[in-house]
C-alpha positions as CSV (number, residue, x, y, z in Angstrom):
1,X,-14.6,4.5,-18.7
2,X,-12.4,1.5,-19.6
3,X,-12.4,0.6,-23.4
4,X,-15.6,-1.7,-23.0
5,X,-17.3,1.4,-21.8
6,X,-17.8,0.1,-18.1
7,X,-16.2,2.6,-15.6
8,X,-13.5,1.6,-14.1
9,X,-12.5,0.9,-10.5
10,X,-10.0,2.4,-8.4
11,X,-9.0,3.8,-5.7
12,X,-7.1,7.5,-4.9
13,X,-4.5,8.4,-1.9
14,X,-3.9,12.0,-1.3
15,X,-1.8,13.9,1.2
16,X,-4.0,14.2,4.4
17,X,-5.0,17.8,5.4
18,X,-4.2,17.5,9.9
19,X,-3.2,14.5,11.9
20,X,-6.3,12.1,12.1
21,X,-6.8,8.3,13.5
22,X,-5.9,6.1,10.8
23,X,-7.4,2.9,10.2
24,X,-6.4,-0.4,8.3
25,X,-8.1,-0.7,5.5
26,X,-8.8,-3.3,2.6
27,X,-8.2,-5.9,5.4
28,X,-8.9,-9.8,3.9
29,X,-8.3,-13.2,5.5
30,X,-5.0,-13.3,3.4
31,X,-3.9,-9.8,3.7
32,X,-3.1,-7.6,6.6
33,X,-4.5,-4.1,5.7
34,X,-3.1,-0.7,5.1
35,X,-3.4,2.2,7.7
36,X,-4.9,5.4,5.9
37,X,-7.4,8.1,7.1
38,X,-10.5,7.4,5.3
39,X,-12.1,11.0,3.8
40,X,-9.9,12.9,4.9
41,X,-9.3,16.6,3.6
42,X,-6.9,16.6,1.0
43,X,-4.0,19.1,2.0
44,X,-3.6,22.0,0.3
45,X,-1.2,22.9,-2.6
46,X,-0.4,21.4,-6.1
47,X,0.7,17.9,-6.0
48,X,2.6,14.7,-8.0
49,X,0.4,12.3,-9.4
50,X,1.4,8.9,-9.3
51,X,-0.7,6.4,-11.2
52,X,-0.2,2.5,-10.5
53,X,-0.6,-0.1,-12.6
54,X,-1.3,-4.1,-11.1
55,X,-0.2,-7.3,-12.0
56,X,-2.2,-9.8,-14.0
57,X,-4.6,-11.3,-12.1
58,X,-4.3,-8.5,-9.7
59,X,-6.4,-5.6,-7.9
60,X,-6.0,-2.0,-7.5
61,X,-6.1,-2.7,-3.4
62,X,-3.0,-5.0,-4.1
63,X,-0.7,-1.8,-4.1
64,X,-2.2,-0.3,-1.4
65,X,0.6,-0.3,0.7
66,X,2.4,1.4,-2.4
67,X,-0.1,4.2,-3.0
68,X,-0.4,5.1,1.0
69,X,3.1,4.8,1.2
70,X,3.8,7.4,-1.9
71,X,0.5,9.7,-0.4
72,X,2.7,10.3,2.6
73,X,5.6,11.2,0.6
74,X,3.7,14.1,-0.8
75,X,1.9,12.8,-3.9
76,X,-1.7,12.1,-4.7
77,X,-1.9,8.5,-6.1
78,X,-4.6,6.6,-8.3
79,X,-4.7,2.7,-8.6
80,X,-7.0,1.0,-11.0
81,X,-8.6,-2.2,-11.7
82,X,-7.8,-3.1,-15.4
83,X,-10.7,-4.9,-16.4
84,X,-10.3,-8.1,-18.3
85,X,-6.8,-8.4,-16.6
86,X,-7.9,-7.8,-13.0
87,X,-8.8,-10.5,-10.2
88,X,-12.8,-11.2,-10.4
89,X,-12.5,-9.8,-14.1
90,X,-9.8,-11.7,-15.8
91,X,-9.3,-13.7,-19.0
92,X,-6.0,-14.5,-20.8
93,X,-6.6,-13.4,-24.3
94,X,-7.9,-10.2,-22.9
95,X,-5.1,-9.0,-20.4
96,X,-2.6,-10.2,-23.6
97,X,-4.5,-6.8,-24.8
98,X,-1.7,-5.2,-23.0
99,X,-2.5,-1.4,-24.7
100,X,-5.7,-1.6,-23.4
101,X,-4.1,-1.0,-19.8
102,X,-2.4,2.4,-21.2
103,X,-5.6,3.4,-22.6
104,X,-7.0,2.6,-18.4
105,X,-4.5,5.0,-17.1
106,X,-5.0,7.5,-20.0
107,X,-8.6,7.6,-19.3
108,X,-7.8,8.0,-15.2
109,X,-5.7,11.0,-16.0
110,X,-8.1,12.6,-18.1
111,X,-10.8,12.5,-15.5
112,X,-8.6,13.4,-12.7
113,X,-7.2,16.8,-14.5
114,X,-10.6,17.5,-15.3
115,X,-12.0,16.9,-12.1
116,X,-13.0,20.0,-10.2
117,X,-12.4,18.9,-6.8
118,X,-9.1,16.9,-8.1
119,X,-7.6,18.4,-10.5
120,X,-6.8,21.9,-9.0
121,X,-4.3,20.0,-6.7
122,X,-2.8,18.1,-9.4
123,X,0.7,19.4,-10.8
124,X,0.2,18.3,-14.5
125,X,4.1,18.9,-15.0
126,X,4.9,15.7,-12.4
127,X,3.2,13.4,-13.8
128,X,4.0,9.9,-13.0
129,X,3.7,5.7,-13.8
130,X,4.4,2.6,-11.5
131,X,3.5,-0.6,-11.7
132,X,4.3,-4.1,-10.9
133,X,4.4,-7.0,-13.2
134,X,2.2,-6.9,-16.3
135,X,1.5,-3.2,-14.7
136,X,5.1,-2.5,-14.7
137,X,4.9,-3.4,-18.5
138,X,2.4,-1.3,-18.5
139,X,4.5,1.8,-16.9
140,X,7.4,1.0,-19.3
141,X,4.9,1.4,-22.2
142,X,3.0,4.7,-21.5
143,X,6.6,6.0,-21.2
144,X,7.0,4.6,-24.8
145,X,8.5,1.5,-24.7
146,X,7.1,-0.8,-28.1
147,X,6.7,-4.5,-27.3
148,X,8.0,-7.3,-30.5
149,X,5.3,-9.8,-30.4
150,X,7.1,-11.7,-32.7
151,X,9.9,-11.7,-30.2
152,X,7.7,-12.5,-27.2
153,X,6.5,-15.9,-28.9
154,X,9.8,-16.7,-29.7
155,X,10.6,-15.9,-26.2
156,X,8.2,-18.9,-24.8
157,X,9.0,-21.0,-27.8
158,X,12.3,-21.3,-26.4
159,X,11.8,-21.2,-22.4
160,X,8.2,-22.5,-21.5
161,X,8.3,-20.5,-18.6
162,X,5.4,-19.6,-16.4
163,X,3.8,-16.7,-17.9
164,X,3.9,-18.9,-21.8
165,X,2.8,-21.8,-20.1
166,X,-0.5,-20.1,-18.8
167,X,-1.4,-18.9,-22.5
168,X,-0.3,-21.8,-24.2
169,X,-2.9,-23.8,-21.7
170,X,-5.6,-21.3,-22.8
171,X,-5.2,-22.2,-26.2
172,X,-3.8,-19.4,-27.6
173,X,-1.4,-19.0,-30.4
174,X,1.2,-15.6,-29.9
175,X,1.7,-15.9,-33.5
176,X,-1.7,-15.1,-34.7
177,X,-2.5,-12.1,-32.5
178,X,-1.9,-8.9,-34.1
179,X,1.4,-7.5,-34.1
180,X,0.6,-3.8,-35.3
181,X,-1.6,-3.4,-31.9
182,X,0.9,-5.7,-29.4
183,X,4.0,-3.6,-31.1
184,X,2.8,0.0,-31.5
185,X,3.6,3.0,-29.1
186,X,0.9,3.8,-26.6
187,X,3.4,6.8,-25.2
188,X,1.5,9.5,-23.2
189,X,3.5,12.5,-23.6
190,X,2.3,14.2,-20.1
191,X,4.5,11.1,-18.4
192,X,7.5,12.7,-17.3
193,X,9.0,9.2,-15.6
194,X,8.0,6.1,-14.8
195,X,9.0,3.0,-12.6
196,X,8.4,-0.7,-13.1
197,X,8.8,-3.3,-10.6
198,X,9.5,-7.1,-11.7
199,X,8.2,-5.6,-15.2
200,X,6.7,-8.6,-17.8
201,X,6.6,-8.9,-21.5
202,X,9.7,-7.0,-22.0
203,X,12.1,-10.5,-23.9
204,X,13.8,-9.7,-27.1
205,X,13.4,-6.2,-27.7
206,X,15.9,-4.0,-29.3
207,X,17.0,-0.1,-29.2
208,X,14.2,0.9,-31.7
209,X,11.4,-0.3,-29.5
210,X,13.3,2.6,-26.8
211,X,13.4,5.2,-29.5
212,X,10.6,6.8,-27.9
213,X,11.9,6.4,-24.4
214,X,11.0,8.5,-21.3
215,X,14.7,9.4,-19.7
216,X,13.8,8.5,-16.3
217,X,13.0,5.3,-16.0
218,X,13.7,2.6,-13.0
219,X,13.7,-1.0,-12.9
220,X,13.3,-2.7,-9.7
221,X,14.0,-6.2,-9.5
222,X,12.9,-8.9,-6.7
223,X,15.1,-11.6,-5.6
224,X,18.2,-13.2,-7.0
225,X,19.4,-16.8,-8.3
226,X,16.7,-19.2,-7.9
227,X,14.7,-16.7,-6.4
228,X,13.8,-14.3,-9.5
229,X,11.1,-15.1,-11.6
230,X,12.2,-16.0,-15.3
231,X,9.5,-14.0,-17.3
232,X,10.5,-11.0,-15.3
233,X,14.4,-11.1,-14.7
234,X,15.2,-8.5,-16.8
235,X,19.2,-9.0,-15.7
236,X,19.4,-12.6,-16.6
237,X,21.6,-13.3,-19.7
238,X,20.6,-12.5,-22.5
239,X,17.4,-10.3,-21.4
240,X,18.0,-6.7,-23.7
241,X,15.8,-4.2,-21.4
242,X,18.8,-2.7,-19.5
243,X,20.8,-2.5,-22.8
244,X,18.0,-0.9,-24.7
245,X,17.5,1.7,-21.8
246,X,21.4,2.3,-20.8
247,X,20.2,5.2,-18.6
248,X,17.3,3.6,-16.0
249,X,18.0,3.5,-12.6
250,X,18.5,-0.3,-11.6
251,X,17.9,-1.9,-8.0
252,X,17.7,-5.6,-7.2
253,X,16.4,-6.2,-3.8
254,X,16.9,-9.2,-1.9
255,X,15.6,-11.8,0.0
256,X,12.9,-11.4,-1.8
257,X,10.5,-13.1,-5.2
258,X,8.4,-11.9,-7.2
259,X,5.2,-12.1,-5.4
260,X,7.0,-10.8,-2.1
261,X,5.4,-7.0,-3.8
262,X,1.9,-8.0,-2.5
263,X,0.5,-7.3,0.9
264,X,1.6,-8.1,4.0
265,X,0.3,-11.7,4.9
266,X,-1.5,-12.3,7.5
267,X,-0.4,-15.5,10.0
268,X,-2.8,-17.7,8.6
269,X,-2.4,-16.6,4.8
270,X,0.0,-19.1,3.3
271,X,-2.2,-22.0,4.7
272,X,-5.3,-20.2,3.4
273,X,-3.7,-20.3,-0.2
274,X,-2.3,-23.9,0.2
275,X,-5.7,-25.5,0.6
276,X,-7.3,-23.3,-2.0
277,X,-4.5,-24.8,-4.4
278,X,-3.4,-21.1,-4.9
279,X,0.0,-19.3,-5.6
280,X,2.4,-19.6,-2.7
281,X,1.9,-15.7,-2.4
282,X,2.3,-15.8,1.0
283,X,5.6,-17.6,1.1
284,X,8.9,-15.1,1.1
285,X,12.3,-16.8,0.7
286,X,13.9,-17.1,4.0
287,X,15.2,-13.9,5.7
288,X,12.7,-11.5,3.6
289,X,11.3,-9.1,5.9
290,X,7.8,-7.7,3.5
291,X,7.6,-4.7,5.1
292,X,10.4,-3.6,5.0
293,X,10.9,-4.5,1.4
294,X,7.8,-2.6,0.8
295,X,9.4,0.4,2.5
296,X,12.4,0.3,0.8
297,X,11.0,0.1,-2.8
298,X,8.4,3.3,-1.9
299,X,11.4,5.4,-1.1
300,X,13.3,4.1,-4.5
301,X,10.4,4.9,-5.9
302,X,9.8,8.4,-4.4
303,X,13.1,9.3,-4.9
304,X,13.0,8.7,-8.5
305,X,9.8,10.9,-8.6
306,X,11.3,14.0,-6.5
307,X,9.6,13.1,-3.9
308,X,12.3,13.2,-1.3
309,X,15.8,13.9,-1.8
């Protein structure tokens, strides 16, 4: 249950007991969908668990390719939908509730050790975050990273970027939400490492908001020069999160942007969003090859876990 007591959403990837047809699933007229073998047997043995975290605006299905992909490294994975910040569910001052999407993942983990089908298989000492993002925000604060709100409205009083031009346009004022709840630590202990990919809401902070910092953390950046996304370049001068955390595990990958960690479009997609007036998710910068960049950040990402060597 979410923390307006509705049950929350999701979906689970597992390593596959046999070989078994696989077939695409979560298939939209956007998105091409992800090959998996529906009910399957789980195999047997103790396993990682992986939760993933969304974007703003996002869906649990939007990192399918990331949970199937981590599955068949040897993991069991668990997306959820984080409701009020989710697509079909979403409102600005309500995804700015950015400890709300710890307490999500929390209240996954509980259920899964608890489960009696689940959580025998689980390995409770490999316990693991990723998310892209708001959700890689989200990953970099169950590991124990504080946010500064006062430091994230000075943030978008000085740049106006995307992200402060969306809450500025739904009237909302940074400075008079509450800075204990934005700034505390929402740190779940049973986290052993974590991984955040194009992570938001990270401007300004300083080496106390790390003192309660997971060791193994890694950033994954998307795109370079014109082609990163302000509110997320945590490498652009004067962004603090790589000083604060001097020993994550940093990889830009390139041709890419920031939206090139959705699905795989299909032919038609990019013309689909331009006469709905929507994001141009569809459209990579030239030479970016999706699936392969989806490739290569599930083996960063499993090789930051133990995964693979």
């Amino acid at each position: 249950m979410s923390e307006s007591k509705k049950p929350l959403a999701g979906g689970i990837w597992y390593p596959a007991a046999g070989a078994g047809p696989a077939m695409p699933q979560f298939d939209s007229p956007i998105f091409q969908g992800v090959p998996v073998q529906p009910d399957a047997a789980i195999r047997p043995g103790r396993w990682p668990l992986v939760l993933l975290s969304h974007g703003v605006g996002g869906h649990w299905r939007s990192l399918a390719w990331l949970g199937a992909g981590l599955a068949q490294q040897g993991a069991i994975v668990v997306g959820v939908n984080h409701p009020g910040s989710t697509f079909g569910d979403y409102e600005m001052r309500r995804s700015l509730n950015h400890g709300s999407r710890v307490s999500d993942l929390k209240t996954t983990l509980d259920a899964l050790l608890a489960d009696a089908a689940m959580g025998p298989h689980i390995d409770s000492q490999r316990i693991y975050v990723a998310g892209f993002s708001l959700g890689g925000w989200t990953s970099l604060s169950i590991g124990g990273l504080r946010g500064d709100l006062h430091a994230y409205a000075d943030y978008c009083a000085r740049s106006g970027h995307r992200h402060c031009r969306d809450i500025a346009r739904a009237g909302i004022d940074l400075t008079k939400l509450d800075a204990r709840v934005w700034s505390r630590s929402y740190r779940d202990p049973r986290v052993k490492a974590v991984a955040a990919v194009d992570p938001a809401l990270h401007q300004g902070l300083n080496a106390a908001n790390a003192s309660d910092m997971v060791d193994q953390v890694l950033l994954i950046g998307l795109g370079q020069g014109a082609d990163r996304l302000p509110d997320t370049d945590f490498s652009a001068p004067g962004a603090t999160l790589t000083g604060i955390l001097p020993k994550a595990r940093i990889e830009i990958m390139a041709p890419a942007f920031h939206f090139s960690a959705l699905p795989v479009c299909k032919p038609a997609g990019a013309k689909l969003l331009a006469e709905d007036n929507d994001d141009p998710v569809c459209s990579d910068p030239p030479g970016t090859d999706r699936p392969v960049l989806h490739d290569r950040i599930t083996r960063s990402i499993a090789r930051h876990f133990g995964l693979v060597p």
